[in-house]
C-alpha positions as CSV (number, residue, x, y, z in Angstrom):
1,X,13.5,105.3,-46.3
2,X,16.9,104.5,-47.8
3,X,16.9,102.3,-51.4
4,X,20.0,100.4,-52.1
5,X,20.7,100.4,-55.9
6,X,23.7,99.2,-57.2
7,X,25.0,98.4,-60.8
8,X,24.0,94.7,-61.2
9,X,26.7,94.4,-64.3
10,X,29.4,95.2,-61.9
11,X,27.7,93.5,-58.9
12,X,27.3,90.4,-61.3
13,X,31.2,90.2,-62.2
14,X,32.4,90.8,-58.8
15,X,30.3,87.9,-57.4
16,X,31.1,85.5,-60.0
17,X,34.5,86.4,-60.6
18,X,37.1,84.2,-59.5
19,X,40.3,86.3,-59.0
20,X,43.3,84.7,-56.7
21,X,47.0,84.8,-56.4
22,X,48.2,81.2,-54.8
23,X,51.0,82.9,-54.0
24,X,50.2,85.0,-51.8
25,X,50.1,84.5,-48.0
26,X,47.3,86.7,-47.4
27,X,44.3,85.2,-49.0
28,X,41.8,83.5,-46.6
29,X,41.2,79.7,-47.3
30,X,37.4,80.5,-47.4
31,X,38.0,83.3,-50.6
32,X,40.4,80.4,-52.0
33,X,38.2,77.6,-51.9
34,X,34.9,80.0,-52.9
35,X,37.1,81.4,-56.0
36,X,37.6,77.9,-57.2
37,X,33.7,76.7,-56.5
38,X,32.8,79.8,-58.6
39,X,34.9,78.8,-61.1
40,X,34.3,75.0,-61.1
41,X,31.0,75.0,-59.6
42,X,32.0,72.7,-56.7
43,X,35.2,71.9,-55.3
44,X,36.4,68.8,-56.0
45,X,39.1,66.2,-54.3
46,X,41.4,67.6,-56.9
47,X,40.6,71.5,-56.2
48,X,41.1,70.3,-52.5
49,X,44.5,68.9,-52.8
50,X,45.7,71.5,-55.1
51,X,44.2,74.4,-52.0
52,X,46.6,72.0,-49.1
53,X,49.5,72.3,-51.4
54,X,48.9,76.0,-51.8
55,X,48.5,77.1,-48.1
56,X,50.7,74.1,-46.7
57,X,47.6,71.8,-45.0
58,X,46.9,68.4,-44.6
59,X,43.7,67.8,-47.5
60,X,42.3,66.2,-44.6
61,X,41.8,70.0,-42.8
62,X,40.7,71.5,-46.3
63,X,37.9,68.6,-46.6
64,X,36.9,68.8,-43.1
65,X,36.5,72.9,-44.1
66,X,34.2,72.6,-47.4
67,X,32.4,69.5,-45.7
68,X,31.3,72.2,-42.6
69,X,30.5,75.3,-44.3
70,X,27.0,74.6,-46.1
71,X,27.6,77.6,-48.9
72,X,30.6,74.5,-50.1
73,X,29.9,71.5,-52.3
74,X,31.0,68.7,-53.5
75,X,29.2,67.8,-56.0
76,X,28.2,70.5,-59.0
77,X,25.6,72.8,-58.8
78,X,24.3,74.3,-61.3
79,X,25.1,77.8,-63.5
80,X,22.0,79.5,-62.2
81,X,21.9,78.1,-58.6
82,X,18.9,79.2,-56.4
83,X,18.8,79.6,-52.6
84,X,15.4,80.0,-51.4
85,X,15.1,81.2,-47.5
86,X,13.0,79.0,-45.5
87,X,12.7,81.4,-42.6
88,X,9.2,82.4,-41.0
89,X,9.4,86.1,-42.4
90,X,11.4,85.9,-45.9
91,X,10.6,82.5,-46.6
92,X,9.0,80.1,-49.6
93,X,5.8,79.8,-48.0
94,X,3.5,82.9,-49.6
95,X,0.3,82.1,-48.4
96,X,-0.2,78.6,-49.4
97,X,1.6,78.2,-51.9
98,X,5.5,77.2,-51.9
99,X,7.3,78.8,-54.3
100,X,10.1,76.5,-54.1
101,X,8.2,73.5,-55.8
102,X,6.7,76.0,-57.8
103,X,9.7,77.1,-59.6
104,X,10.7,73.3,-59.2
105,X,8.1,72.5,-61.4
106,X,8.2,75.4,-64.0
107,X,12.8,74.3,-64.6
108,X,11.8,70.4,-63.9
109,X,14.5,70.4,-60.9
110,X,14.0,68.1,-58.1
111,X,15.0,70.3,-54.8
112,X,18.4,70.0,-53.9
113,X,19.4,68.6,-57.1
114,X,21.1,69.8,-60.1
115,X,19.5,69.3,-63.5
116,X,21.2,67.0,-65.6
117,X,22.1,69.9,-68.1
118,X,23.5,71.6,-65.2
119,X,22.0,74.8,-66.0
120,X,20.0,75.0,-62.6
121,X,19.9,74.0,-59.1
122,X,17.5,74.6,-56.6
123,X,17.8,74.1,-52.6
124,X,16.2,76.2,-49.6
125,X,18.9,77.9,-46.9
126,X,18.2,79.4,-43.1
127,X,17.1,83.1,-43.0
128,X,19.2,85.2,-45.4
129,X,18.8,88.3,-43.9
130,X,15.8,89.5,-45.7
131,X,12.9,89.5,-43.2
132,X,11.5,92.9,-44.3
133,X,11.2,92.5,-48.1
134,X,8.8,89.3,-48.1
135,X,9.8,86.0,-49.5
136,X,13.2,85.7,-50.8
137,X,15.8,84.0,-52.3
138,X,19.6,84.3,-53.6
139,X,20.6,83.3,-56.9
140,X,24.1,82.8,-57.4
141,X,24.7,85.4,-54.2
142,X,22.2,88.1,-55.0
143,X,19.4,88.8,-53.6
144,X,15.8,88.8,-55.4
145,X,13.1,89.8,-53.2
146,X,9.5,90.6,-53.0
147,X,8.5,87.1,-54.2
148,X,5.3,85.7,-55.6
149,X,4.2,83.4,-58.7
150,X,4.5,85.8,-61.5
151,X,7.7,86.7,-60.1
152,X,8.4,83.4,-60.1
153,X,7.2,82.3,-63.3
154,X,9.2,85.3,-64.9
155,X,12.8,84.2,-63.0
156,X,11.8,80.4,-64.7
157,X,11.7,82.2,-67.7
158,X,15.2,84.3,-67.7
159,X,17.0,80.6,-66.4
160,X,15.5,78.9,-69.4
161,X,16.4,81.6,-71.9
162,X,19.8,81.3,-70.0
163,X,19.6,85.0,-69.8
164,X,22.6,86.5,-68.1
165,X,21.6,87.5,-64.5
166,X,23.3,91.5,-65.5
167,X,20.6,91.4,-68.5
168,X,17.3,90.5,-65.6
169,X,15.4,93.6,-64.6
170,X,17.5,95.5,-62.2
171,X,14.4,96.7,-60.0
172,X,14.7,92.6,-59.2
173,X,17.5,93.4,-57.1
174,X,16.7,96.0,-55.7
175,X,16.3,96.3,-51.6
176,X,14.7,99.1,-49.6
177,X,15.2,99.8,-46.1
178,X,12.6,101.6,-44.2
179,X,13.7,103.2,-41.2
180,X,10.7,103.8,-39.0
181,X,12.2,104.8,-35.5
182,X,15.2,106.9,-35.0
183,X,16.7,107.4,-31.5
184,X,20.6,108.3,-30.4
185,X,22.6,106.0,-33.4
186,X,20.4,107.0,-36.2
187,X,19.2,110.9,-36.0
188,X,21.7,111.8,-37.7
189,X,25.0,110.8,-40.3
190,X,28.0,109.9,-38.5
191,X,31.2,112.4,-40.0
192,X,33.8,110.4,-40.6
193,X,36.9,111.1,-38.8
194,X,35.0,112.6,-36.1
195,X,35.4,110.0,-33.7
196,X,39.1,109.7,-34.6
197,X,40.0,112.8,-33.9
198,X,38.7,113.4,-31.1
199,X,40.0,110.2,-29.3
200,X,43.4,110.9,-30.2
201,X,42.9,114.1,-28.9
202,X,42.2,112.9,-25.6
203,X,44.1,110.3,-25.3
204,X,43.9,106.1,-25.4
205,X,43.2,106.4,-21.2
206,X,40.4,108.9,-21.3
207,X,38.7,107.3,-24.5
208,X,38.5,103.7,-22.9
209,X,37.2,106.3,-19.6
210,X,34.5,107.3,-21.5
211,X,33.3,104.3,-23.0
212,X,33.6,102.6,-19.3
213,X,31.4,105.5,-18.1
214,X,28.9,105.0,-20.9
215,X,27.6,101.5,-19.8
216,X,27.8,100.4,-23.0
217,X,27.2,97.0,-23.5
218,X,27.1,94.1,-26.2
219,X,24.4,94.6,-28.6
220,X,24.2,91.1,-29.6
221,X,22.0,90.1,-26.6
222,X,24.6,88.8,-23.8
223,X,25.2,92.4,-22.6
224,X,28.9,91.8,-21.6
225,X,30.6,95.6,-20.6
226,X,32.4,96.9,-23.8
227,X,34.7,99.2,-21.8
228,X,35.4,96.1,-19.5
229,X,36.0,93.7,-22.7
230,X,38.5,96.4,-24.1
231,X,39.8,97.1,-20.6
232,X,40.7,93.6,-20.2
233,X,42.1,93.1,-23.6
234,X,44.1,95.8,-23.5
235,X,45.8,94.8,-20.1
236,X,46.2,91.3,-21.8
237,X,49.8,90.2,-22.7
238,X,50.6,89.4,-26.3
239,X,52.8,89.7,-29.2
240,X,49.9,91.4,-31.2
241,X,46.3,92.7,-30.3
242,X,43.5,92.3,-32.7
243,X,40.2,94.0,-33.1
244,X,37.1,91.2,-34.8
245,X,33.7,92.7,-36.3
246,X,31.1,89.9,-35.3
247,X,29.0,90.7,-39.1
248,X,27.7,87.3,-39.1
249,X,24.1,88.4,-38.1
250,X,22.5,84.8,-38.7
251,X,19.3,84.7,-36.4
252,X,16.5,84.3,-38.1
253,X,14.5,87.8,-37.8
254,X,17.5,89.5,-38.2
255,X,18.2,91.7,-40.6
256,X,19.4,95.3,-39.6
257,X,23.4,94.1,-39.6
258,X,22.5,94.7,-43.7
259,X,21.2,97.8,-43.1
260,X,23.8,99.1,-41.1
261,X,26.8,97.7,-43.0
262,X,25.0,99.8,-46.2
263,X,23.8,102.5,-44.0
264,X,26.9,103.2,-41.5
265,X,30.1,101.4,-42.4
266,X,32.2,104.8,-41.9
267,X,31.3,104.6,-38.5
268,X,31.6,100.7,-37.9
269,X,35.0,101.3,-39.2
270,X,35.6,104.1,-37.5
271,X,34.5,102.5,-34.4
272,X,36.6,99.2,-35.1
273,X,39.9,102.1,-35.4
274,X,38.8,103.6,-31.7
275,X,38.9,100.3,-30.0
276,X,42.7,99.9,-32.2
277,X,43.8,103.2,-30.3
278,X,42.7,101.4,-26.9
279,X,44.0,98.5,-27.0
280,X,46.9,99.0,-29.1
281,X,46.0,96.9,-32.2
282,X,47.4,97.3,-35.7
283,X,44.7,94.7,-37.6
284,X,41.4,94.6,-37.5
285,X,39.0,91.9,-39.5
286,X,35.4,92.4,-40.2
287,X,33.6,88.9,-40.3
288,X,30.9,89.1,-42.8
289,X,28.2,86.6,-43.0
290,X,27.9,84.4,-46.8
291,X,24.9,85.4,-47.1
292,X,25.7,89.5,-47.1
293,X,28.7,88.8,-49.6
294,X,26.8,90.9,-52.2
295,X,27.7,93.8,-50.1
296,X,31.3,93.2,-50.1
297,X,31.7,95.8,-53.3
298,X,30.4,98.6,-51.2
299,X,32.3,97.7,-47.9
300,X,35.3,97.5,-50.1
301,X,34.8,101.3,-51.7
302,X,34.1,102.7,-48.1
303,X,37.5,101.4,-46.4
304,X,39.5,102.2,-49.6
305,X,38.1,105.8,-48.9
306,X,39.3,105.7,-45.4
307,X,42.5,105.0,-46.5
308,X,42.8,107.7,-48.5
309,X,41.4,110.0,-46.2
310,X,44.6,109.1,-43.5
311,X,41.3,107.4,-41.0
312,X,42.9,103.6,-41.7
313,X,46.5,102.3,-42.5
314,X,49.7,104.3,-41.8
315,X,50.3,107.3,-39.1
316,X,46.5,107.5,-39.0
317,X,45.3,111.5,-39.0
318,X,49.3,111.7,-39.2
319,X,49.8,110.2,-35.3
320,X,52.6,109.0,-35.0
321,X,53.0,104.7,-34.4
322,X,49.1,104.8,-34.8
323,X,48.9,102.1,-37.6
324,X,45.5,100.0,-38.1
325,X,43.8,98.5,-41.1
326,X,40.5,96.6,-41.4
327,X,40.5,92.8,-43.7
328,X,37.4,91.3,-44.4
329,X,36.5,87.7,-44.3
330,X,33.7,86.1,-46.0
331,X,31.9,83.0,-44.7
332,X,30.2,80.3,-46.1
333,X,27.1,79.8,-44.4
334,X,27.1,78.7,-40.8
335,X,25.1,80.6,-38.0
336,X,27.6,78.8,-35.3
337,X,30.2,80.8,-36.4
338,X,28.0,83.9,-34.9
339,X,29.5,82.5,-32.0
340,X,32.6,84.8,-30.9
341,X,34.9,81.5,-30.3
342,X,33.4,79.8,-33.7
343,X,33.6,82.9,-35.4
344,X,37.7,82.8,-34.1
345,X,38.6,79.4,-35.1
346,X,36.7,80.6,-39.0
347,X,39.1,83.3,-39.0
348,X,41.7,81.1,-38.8
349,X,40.7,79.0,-41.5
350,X,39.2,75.8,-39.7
351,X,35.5,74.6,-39.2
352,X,33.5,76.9,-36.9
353,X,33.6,74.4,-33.8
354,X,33.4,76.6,-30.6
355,X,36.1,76.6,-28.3
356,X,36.0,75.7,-24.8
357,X,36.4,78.4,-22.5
358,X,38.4,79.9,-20.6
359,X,40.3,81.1,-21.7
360,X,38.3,83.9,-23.4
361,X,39.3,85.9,-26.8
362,X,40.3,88.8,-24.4
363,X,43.0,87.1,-23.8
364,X,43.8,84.3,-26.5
365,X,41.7,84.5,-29.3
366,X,42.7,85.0,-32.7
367,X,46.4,83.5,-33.2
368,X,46.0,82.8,-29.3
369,X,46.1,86.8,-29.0
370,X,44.5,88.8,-27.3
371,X,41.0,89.6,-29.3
372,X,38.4,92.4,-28.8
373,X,35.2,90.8,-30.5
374,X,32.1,93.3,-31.1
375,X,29.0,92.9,-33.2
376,X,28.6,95.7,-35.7
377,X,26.0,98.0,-33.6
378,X,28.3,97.8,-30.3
379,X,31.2,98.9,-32.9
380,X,29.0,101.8,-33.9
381,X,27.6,103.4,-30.6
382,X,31.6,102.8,-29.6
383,X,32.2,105.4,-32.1
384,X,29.1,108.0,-31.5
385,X,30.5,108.0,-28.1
386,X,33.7,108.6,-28.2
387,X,32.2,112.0,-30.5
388,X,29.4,112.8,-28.2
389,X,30.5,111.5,-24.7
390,X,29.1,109.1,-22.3
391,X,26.7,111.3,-20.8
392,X,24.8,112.2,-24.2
393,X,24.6,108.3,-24.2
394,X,23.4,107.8,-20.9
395,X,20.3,110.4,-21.4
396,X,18.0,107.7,-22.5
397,X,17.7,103.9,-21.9
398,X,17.3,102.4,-17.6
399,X,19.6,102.4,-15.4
400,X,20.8,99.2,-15.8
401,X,20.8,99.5,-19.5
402,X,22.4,102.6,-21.0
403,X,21.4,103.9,-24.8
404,X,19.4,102.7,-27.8
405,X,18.4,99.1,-29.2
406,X,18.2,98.9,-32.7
407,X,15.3,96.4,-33.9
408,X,14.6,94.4,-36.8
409,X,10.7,93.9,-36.9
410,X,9.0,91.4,-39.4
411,X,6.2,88.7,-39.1
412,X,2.9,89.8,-39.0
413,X,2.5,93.5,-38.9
414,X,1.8,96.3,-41.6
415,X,5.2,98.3,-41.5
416,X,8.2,96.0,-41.2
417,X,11.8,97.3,-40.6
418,X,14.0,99.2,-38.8
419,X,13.3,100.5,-35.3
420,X,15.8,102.2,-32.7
421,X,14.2,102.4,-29.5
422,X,15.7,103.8,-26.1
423,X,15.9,100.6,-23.6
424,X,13.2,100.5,-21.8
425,X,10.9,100.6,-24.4
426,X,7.4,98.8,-24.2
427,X,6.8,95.6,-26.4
428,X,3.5,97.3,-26.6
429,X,4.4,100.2,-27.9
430,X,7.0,98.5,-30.6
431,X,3.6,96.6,-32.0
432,X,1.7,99.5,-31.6
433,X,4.4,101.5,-33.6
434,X,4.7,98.7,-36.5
435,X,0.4,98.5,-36.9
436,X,0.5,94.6,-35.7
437,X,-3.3,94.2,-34.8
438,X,-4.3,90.9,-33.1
439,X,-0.9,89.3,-32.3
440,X,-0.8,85.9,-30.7
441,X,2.7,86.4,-29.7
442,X,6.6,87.8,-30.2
443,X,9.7,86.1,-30.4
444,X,12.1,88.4,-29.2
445,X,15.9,87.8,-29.8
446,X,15.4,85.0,-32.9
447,X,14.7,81.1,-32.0
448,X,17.2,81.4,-29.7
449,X,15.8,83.9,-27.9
450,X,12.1,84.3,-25.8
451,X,8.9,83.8,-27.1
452,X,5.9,85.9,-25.0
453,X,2.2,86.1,-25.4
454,X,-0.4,88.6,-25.0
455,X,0.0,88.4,-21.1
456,X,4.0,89.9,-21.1
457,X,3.3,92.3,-23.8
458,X,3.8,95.0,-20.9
459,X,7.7,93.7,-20.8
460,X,10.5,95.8,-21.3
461,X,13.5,95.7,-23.9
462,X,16.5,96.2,-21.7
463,X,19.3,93.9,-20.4
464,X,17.4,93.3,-17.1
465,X,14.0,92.0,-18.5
466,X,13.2,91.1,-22.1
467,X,17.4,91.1,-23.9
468,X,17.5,90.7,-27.5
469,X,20.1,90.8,-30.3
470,X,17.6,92.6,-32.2
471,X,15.0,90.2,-33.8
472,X,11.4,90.9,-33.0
473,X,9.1,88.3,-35.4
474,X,5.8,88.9,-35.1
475,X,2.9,86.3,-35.3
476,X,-0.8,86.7,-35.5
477,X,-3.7,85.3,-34.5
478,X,-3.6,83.2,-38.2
479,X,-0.6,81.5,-38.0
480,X,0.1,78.2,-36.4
481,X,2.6,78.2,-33.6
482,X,3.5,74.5,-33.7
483,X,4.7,74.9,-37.5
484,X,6.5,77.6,-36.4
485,X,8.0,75.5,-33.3
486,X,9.4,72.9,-35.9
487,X,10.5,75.8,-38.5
488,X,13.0,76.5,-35.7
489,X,13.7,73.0,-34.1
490,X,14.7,72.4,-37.9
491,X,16.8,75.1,-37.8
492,X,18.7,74.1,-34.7
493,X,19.2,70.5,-36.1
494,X,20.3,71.9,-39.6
495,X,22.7,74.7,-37.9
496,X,24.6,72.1,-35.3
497,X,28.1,71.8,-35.7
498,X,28.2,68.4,-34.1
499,X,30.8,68.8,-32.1
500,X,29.2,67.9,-29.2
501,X,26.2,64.7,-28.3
502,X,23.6,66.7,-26.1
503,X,23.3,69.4,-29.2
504,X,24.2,66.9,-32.4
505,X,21.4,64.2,-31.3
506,X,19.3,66.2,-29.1
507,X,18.1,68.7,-31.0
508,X,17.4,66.2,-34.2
509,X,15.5,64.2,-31.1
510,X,13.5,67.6,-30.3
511,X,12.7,68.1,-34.2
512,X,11.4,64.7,-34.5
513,X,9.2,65.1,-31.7
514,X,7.7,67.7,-32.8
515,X,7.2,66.4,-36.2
516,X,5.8,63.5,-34.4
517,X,3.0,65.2,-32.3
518,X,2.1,67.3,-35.6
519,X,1.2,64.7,-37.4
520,X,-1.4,63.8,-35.1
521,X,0.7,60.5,-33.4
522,X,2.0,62.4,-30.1
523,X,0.8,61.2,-26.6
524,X,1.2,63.0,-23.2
525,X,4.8,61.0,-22.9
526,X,5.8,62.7,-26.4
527,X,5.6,66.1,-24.5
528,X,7.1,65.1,-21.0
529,X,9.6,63.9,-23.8
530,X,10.3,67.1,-25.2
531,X,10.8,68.9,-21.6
532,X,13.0,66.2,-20.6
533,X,15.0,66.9,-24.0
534,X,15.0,70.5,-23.7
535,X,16.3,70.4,-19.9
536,X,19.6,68.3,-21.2
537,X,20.5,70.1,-24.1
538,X,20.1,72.9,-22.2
539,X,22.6,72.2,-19.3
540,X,25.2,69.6,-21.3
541,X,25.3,71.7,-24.5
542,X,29.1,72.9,-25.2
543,X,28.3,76.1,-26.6
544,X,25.5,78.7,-26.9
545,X,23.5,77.4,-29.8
546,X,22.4,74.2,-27.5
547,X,22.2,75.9,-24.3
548,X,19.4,78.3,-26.1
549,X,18.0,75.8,-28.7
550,X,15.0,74.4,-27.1
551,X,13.8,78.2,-25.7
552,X,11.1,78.5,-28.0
553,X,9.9,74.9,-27.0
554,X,9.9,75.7,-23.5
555,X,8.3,78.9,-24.0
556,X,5.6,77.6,-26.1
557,X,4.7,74.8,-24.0
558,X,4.4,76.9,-21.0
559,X,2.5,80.1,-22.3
560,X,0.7,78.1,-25.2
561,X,0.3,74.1,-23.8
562,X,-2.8,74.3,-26.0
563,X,-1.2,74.1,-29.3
564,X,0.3,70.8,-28.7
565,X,-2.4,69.4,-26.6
566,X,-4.9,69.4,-29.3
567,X,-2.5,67.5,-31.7
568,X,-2.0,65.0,-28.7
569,X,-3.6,61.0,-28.7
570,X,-5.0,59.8,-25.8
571,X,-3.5,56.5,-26.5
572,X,-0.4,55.4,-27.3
573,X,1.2,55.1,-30.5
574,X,4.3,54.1,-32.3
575,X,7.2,56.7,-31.8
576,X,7.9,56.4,-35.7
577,X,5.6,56.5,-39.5
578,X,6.3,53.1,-40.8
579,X,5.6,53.8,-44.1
580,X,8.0,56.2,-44.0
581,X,10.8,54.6,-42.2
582,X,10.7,52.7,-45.9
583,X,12.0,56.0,-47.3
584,X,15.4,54.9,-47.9
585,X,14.7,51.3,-49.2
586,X,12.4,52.9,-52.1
587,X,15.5,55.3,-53.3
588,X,17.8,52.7,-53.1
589,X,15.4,50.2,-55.0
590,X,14.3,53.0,-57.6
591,X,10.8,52.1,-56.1
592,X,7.7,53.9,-55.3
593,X,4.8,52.5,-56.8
594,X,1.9,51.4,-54.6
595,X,4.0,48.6,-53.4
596,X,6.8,49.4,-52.1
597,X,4.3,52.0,-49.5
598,X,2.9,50.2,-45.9
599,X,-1.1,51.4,-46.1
């Protein structure tokens, strides 16, 4: 059980402080342009031309940046301005009543508008990363947790007393990660330098041996070889070699990147430094989610440590030519950017559009350089190996896939939180573990991953049955599994970066289906529909999000038809709610009296 307590007051500043130096040639375009919307509120045509004068762009590449990150905005928001999580876990929804229109009603703010005194704003975001704590929301960037109406009520309370968010109770703020299942990564604290120095002992050849020999492979559900990735990056030709922490953890269900990042960020640095002496890199960047930017402070303190412990910068552990240090780079709220090509083309300071490929990072990614691009628990077992050797990591997991999966478990079950499991672990014994009594089914891996019933709880967590990035949501026997189905077909319509048809249209076509048949005006056809949809976006999608966007449709329709058969007509009926199609007229016109509605 780990509590994370830090000093609001000095959380507070750092957050809403607006530092910069336009001058110099190393700030990011995402810290310039989120320095000026903290300090303006929005970012404005004229904060826009002012960033392309400073940093030498067309406006029309800064615009097309704050239009496509959804943490930018163009119009004010408001002094106290409230994200509310509309995942399944840590969302709004507690119970039957939705907190969002609660507190709506308590300020008198219409959602996604600012008050006209501009003290408040109000608008709902995908998962923040909270899935453990209950319902949750960030205000101004940090994270209050643990929500219910009195909570509520007393947050309505501090806004309209425009009490300063250093002065609200501190215990607010607070988050607590339990840790319920320890295997190889979390038995024990990881010494830093230990990794370090013994890979330098050995030798760049035998290190990049021994994480070959390990079977290590990407923790972010894909499973690509890390030794291979480092192997071929390192034999790549280039005039600079970089190293990229993947720390934009935005699945929904996923939440132990902000454990770890609290937890174990010597050795994620540490590990980031070990791939360095591999591959023969001298900078390294750490992509952090927007949503995690509250732990920047702390992430800041532990590499300024480093440094002064010789583990980053010059003559590292005084070796000779052995220079690396570690940059981090905020987002601003996009899961595409999750994507390691996305994530790339952020980095360099453009919208998170996916690349095509080939060619991969390994050998042109960031700058057109060769790139090493891990996730953050990859980075970490990198660096327990390269301490304890491949075979200590090879003593538990399958054959096929060698070590430990960490786990974040929420939903429906008594004791949400962190598990580590060795592969091969049954999904039985993960609900069994967590006290989830009569679970209807598991969505393993996030909406993009699989979604099993009763029937395939026997399954395995390994690479070569049941994969996973580490989401496990849980859902009970209670819970409806067609509102759940259009919670994430809403989040795949929200979170495309419409570069591409088959994903932009498709999956806005797959969430109106759904919406369609929930309402009670689906046929037979609407569902045919909705497999005919699913097949396309899967096969004609450019990148990952619309090759895996419809999985939880698919799944659902094949191991639980009867959720959307008893929503289904048996005649047909119009694809579209006239009444509502009228939508736009009435706030245009200023209208909605009884009217200007279709009975």
């Amino acid at each position: 059980f780990c509590n994370f307590d830090f000093d609001l007051a000095i959380l507070f500043d750092m957050i809403n402080s607006c530092p910069h130096n336009s001058d110099s040639p190393n700030e990011h375009l995402l810290h310039r342009l989120y320095a000026l919307q903290q300090q303006f509120l929005h970012i404005s045509p004229e904060s826009m031309q002012q960033v392309a004068s400073e940093f030498n762009l067309p406006v029309s590449q800064v615009a097309s940046v704050v239009e496509f990150y959804s943490f930018f905005y163009t119009q004010p928001c408001g002094r106290f301005h409230i994200l509310f999580s509309n995942c399944t876990s840590c969302g709004y929804l507690a119970g039957e009543q939705n907190l969002i229109l609660i507190l709506c009603q308590q300020l008198q703010v219409i959602p996604g508008k600012t008050r006209s005194d501009g003290l408040v704003s109000i608008d709902e975001t995908s998962c923040i990363g909270l899935c453990d704590q209950s319902a949750s929301l960030l205000i101004n960037g940090l994270p209050v947790t643990r929500l219910n109406p009195d909570k509520i009520a007393e947050i309505a309370q501090c806004i309209t007393t425009e009490t300063p968010l250093a002065k609200w109770p501190a215990k607010w703020f607070e988050i607590q990660d339990t840790v319920h299942q320890r295997s190889l990564l979390l038995t024990e604290q990881f010494i830093p330098g230990s990794a370090l120095q013994k890979v330098l002992t050995q030798g760049a050849d035998e290190t990049l041996s021994t994480i070959l020999q390990s079977g290590l492979c990407g923790r972010g559900g894909a499973g690509f070889n890390t030794g291979k990735k480092w192997q071929l990056c390192r034999e790549a030709p280039g005039n600079a070699h970089y190293v990229v922490c993947n720390a934009d953890e935005g699945e929904p269900g996923t939440f132990k990147d902000r454990f770890l990042l609290r937890d174990q960020a010597n050795a994620l640095f540490e590990g980031m430094t070990v791939c360095a002496f591999v591959i023969g890199a001298e900078k390294g960047f750490v992509y952090l989610r927007g949503e995690y930017r509250y732990l920047l402070d702390h992430l800041h303190a532990v590499l300024n440590q480093n440094r002064q412990q010789g583990l980053l910068g010059q003559n590292i552990l005084g070796h000779a030519n052995f220079h690396f240090d570690i940059e981090i780079v905020v987002g601003a709220g996009a899961y595409i950017c999750g994507e390691e090509s996305a994530l790339i083309e952020s980095l360099e300071g453009k919208p998170g559009i996916p690349r095509i490929r080939p060619p991969f990072p390994v050998t042109h990614g960031y700058l057109g350089q060769p790139t090493v691009i891990n996730n953050i628990e990859t980075l970490i077992a990198a660096a327990h190996i390269a301490v304890h050797g491949s075979t200590w990591f090879k003593s538990v997991g399958t054959e096929k896939s060698t070590g430990s999966k960490i786990l974040s478990v929420s939903g429906d079950c008594c004791s949400p939180g962190i598990y580590e499991y060795s592969f091969g672990v049954n999904i039985q014994q993960v609900l069994d573990d967590c006290h989830a009594h009569n679970v209807q089914a598991v969505q393993i891996g996030g909406p993009a991953g699989k979604l099993i019933g009763a029937l395939d709880f026997n399954r395995t967590i390994s690479f070569e049955d049941v994969s996973t990035g580490g989401s496990f949501l849980i859902f009970g026997q209670q819970r409806n599994l067609l509102a759940i189905n259009r919670n994430f077909a809403r989040f795949f319509a929200h979170e495309s970066c419409g570069f591409c048809a088959p994903c932009r249209v498709g999956t806005q076509l797959l969430k109106n289906n759904l919406d369609k048949i929930a309402n009670g005006r689906g046929t037979a056809y609407d569902i045919e529909k909705l497999k005919q949809l699913s097949q396309l976006i899967q096969h004609h999608s450019h990148c990952g999000l619309g090759h895996t966007a419809a999985n939880h449709i698919l799944d659902s329709l094949q191991h639980f038809p009867q959720v959307f058969e008893a929503k289904l007509k048996q005649h047909f009926t119009a694809q579209f709610d006239l009444d509502q199609a009228l939508e736009t007229a009435r706030q245009v016109t200023n209208r909605d009296d009884a009217a200007a509605h279709l009975d």
